[in-house]
N, C-alpha and C positions, 0 to 999 in steps of 0.2 A: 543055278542063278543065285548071287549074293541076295541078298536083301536090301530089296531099295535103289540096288547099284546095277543097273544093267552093262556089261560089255560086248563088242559085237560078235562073240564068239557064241556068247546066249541065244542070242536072233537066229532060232531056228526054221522060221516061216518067209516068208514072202512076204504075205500080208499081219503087217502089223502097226501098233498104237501105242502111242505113247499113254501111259496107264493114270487116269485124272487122280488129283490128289497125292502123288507121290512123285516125288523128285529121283529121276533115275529109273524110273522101270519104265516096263513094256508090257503090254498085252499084246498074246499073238493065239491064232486059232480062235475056239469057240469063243472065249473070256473075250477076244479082239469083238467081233460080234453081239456079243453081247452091250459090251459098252458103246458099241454103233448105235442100236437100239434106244439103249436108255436114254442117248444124248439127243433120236430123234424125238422119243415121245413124251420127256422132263419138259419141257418149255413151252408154251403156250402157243397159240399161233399169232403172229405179230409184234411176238416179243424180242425178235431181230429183225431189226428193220431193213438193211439188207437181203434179206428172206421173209417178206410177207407171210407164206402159206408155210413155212417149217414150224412143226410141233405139233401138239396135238390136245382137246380138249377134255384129256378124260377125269380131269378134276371132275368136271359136268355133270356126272352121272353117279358120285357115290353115293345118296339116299337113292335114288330112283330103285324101281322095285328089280328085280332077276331079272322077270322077263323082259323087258324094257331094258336094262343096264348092260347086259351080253351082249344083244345084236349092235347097240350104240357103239359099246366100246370096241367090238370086233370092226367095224365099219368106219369107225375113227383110227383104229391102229393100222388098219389096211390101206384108207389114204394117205398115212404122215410117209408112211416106207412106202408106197411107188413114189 
């Protein structure tokens, strides 16, 4: 794959994404995934108004102590992705 430049001969997957920040690529497999991810748990909830409950609040929990802060943020990451 060129750099930056995706052609559709490079689309080796099925499932893929247009890769954020860069004009011309793709993410496909894990990387595709991955930036699925990020893009549910980056934003707040409420912060598209279109999507009330999309995102998630784990800003919320960076002081809070370990044991307190795991189970929040396991329990926050597990509602944003169902």
């Amino acid at each position: 794959m060129s750099i930056g430049v995706t052609n559709l001969a490079d689309i080796t997957s099925a499932d893929w994404s247009l890769k954020l920040g860069t004009i011309g690529a793709v993410v496909q497999g894990i990387k595709d995934i991955d930036q699925c991810i990020a893009i549910i748990l980056t934003p707040p909830p409420g912060s598209d108004p279109l999507r009330p409950t999309f995102g998630a609040d784990l800003w919320r929990y960076i002081d809070n102590p370990i044991s307190v802060a795991i189970p929040s943020i396991v329990r926050e990451v597990s509602a944003a992705i169902a």
